[in-house]
N, C-alpha and C positions, 0 to 999 in steps of 0.2 A: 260532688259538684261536677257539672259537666265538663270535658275535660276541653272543648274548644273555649269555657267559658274561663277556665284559668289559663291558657293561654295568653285569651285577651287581656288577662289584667298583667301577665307576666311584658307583655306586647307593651302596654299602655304604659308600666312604672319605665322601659326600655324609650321609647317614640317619645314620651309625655314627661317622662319625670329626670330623665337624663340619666337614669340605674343601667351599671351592664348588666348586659344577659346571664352573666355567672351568677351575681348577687341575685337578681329578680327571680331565677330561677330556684334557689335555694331558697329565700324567702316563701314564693309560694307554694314551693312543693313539698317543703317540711308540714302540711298540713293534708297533703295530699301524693304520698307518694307511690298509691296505687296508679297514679293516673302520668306516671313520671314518665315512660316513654315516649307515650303519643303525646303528650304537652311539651316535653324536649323537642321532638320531631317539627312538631308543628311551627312553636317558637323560631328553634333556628330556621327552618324551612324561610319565614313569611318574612326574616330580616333578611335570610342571604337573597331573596328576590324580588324586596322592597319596591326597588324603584319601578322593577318591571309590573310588579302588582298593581300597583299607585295606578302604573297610565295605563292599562288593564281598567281598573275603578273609572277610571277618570271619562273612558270611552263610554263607560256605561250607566253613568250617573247624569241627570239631564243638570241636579245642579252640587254642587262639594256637599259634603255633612257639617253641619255645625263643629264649630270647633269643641264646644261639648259633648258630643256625640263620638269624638274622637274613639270611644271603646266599641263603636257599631263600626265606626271604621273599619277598627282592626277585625272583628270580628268577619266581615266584608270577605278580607284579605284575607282570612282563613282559610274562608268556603273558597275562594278563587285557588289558591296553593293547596288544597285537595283534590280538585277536579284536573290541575293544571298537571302537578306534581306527584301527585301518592296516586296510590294500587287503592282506592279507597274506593267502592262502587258510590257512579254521580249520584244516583236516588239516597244513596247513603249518607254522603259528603252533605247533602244540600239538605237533607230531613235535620240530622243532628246541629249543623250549622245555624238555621232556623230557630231550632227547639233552645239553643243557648241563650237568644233575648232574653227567654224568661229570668235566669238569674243575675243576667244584667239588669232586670228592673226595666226594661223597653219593649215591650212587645207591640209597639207601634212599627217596630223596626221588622216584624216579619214581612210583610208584602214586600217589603222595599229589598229584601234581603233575599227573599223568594226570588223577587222579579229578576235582580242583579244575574245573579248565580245561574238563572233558565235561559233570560239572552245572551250571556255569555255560550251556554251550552248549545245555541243557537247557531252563533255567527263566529265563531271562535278562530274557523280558516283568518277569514277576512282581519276580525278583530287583533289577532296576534301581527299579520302581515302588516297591519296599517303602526302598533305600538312600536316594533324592531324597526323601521327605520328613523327612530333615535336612538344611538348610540346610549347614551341614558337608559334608557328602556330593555335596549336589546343585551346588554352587559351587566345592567341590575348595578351600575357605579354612579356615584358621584361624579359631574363635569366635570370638578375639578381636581377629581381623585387620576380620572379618567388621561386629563391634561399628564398631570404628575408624572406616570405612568410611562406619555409616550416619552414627553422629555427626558425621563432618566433612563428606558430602554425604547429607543424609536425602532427597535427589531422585534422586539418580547411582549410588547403592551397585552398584546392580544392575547396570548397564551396565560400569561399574569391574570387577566382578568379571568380567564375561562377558568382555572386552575383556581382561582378567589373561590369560585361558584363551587366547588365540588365538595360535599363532605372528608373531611383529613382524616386517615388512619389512624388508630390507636397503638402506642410504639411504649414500648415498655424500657426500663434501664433495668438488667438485672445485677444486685448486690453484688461485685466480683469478693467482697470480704465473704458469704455467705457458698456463694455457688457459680457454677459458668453457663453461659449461655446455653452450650450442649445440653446441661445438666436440666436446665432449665424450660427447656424446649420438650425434653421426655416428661416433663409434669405437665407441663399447656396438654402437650399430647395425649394422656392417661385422664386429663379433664375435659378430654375432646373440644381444646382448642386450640383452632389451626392458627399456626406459625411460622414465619419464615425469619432469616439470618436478614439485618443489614447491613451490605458489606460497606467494607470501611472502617465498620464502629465493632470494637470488641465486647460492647455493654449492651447494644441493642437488638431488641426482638419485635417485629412488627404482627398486628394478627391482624387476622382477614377480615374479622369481625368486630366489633367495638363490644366491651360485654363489663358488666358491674364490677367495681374492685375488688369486689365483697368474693367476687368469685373465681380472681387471678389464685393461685396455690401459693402459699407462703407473703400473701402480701400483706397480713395484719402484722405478722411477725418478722418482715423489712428483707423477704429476698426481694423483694422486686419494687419499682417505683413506674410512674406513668409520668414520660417525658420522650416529647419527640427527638427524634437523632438529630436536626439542628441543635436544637438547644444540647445535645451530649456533645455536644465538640467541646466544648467549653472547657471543661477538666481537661484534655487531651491537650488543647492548645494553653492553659496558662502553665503545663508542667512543672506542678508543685514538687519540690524534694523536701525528703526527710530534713526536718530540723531547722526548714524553714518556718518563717511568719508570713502568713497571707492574710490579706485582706477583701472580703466581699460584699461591695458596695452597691446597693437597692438590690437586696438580695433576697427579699422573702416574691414566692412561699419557698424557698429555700431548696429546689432540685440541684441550683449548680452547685450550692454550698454542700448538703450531701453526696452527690456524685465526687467532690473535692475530697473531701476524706475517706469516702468509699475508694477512691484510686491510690492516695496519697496519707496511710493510715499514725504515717511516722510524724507527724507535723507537732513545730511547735507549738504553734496556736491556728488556730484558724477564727475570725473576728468576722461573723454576718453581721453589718449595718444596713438597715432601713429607716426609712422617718414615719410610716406607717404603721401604729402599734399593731391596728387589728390584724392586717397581715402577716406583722415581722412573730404573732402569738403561733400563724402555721410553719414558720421557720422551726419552733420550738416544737409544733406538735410532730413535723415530718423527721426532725432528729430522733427523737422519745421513737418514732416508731421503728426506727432504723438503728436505734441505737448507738448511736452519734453523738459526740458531743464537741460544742466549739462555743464561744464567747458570744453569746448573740446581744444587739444593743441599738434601742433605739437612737438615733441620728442622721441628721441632717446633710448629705453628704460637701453643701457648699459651706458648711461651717464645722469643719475639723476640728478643730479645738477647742469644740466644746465636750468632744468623745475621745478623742485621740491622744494616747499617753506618751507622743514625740518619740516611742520606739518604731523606727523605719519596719516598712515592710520588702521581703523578698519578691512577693508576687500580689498584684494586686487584679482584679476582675472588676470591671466596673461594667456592670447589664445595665446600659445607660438607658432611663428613659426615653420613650420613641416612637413615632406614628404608629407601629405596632402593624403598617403595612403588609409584612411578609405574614401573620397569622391572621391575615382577616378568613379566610376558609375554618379555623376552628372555632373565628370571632366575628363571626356577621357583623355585630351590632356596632364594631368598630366604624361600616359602613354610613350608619346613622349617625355614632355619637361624636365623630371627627371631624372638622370643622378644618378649610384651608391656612387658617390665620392659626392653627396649632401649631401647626408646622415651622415656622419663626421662632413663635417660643421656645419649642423643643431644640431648635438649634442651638439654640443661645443658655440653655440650661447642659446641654451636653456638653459647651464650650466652659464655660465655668466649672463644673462637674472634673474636667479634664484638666483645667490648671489646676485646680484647689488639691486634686488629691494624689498630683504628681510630685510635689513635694515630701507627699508619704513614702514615697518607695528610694529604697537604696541604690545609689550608683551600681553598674550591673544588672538592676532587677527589671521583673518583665511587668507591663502593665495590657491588659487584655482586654480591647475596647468591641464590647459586643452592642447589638442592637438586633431584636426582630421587627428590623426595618427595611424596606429596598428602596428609600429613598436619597441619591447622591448626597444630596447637602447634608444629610444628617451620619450619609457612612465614609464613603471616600473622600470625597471634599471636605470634609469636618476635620480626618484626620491631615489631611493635607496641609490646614490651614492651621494645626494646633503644631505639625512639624515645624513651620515656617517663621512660629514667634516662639520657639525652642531652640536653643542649641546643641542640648545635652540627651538629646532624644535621637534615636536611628531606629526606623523600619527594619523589622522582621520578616523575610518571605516566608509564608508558607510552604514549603516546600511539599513535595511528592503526593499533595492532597487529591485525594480520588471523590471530590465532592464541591460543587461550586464553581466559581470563576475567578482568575484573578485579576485585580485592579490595579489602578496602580500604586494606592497602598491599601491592604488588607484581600481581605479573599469575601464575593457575595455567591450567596446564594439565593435564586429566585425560588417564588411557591412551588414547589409538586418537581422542583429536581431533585432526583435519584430520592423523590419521594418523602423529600424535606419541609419544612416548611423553609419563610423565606428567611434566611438572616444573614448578617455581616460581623465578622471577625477582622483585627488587626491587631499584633504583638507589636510591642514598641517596647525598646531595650533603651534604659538610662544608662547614660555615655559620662 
């Protein structure tokens, strides 16, 4: 099948059917995975540049496409994020783009799709100049993404956005049970691929290149995992000890939970909850391959007792659900599928989330409130306001951290610092 034309339908279940781009991608590429690169490419391409696309189309369309037609659409935006965007020669871009009506079953849509694509290649000065003076347009966000943005950093918006837009590195966590980074870097190398150290993090290895797992050295047999250095703080900061109980709440696909046992091998249980079978099933697949094991169980995190056997825990990690902000660069389609009125809910679910399972952890013990979010009310202000109808809670500083910023409780990090994605930490010790 042509590969602009699975695009489109991967496009379409993404715009049209409310599927993220992980899912639609698997779906239709399990049928087609000779064509998995340039359909990846293209995919993420035409979400991380949506909006700028849109009024691209919009300039060059005398009137919208049926709402039916929604798959000529995309396919539109294809041909436009090829000629805009890729090394793709334009005769190239625009013949194949073209030739994919046919297995969309529209071949009414070639002139229309010809024409598009030729006056674009036309007037393209003029046409780009006239879309970037909206902000919309010219940043590829959401208004109301956009607002968010400046509200919570009125210094950073800009950079946030710009840094949204760029493809994110591929950052590895390697096994410390298995081998050390050193170690680990002489195999990338001998496989000729290039790597460097991220400082800070004693588990992570960044390459320079994004490349199949299939063909990292020792990754079937769990030296190695794929997990950005944001997300490795995690284990660092909830400082699990020997003979402790921890508990890992909305925790599949399960990186923090392994990286937990990977650092902290002496534990007495380690307990992953999720309320998501299908996902909490890769909790169990990324143990098996790491050779791991911990209590995994599905659960509802606002309803503890229906899972929870009243034995306290010492450390608990709660990866709270959350706009999911700070990874819109590995998750374009976050840009489409989030909606401003999410944003509410998510607070009020993290809030709940935060009393219901502070009851689990032991006087002394730490509870480690993550999110990959950089949105206030959901990180600092969330924690702020869960202090303030607590007694028996005290802030943790982060101390000596060489990554992030601090707040005034917890520690954020925005997109693409020290080559992170974006997220937020805060320790809170029961009193």
């Amino acid at each position: 099948m042509n590969s602009r034309a699975i695009a489109v339908l991967v496009l379409t279940d993404v715009t049209q059917k409310g599927k993220s781009l992980t899912v639609a991608l698997e779906q239709r590429l399990s049928v087609a995975s000779d064509a998995k690169a340039l359909v990846s490419e293209l995919s993420y391409g035409v979400l991380r540049w949506h909006n700028r696309l849109e009024a691209i189309l919009n300039c060059l369309l005398k009137k919208p496409f049926k709402a039916k037609d929604s798959d000529i659409n995309n396919l539109t935006l294809v041909g436009l994020y090829q000629l805009i965007y890729m090394r793709v020669p334009d005769h190239a871009a625009i013949y194949e783009t073209v030739s994919a009506v046919k297995e969309l079953k529209k071949t009414w849509a070639k002139s229309v799709i010809n024409g598009v694509l030729r006056a674009y290649q036309r007037d393209f000065v003029a046409i780009n100049a006239s879309v970037d003076l909206n902000p919309v347009a010219r940043y590829s966000h959401p208004a109301w993404l956009l607002d968010k943005f400046k509200n919570s950093w009125p210094q950073d918006w800009s950079h946030i956005v710009q840094e949204n837009n760029l493809q994110a590195p591929m950052v590895l966590r390697v096994n410390c049970l298995k081998s050390t980074v050193a170690e680990y870097l002489k195999q990338l190398a001998q496989a000729e691929i290039t790597a460097t150290v991220v400082k800070s993090l004693a588990s992570a290895v960044r390459l320079e290149k994004a490349v199949d797992v299939e063909k990292l050295p020792g990754f079937s047999s769990g030296y190695v995992s794929v997990q950005d250095a944001a997300a490795q703080l995690a284990a660092n900061l909830l400082d699990a000890k020997a003979g402790q109980r921890v508990l890992d709440v909305c925790a599949a696909p399960g990186g923090k939970t392994a990286h937990i046992l990977e650092m902290s091998p002496e534990l007495n249980e380690l307990i992953a909850v999720d309320i998501d079978q299908q996902r909490l099933a890769k909790v169990t697949q990324n143990l098996d391959r790491l050779a791991l094991s911990a209590t995994v169980i599905r659960g509802d995190a606002l309803q503890p007792d229906q899972w929870w056997d009243k034995k306290p825990f010492d450390r608990i990690l709660l990866d709270a659900p959350c706009s999911a902000t700070g990874v819109i660069r590995r998750h374009p389609d976050i840009k489409i599928l989030r909606q401003e009125q999410d944003i509410e809910q998510l607070v009020a679910i993290q809030t709940q989330m935060l009393d219901s399972l502070w009851a689990l952890l032991k006087p002394g013990g730490k509870l480690l409130y993550a999110t990959c979010s950089i949105l206030k009310e959901e990180n600092e202000y969330q924690i702020k306001s869960f202090m303030q109808g607590h007694c028996d809670v005290e802030h943790q500083i982060i101390e000596k951290a060489l990554w992030g910023r601090e707040c005034e409780n917890g520690r954020q990090i925005l997109p693409g610092e020290n080559g992170m994605d974006g997220f937020y930490y805060a320790v809170l010790v029961k009193v």
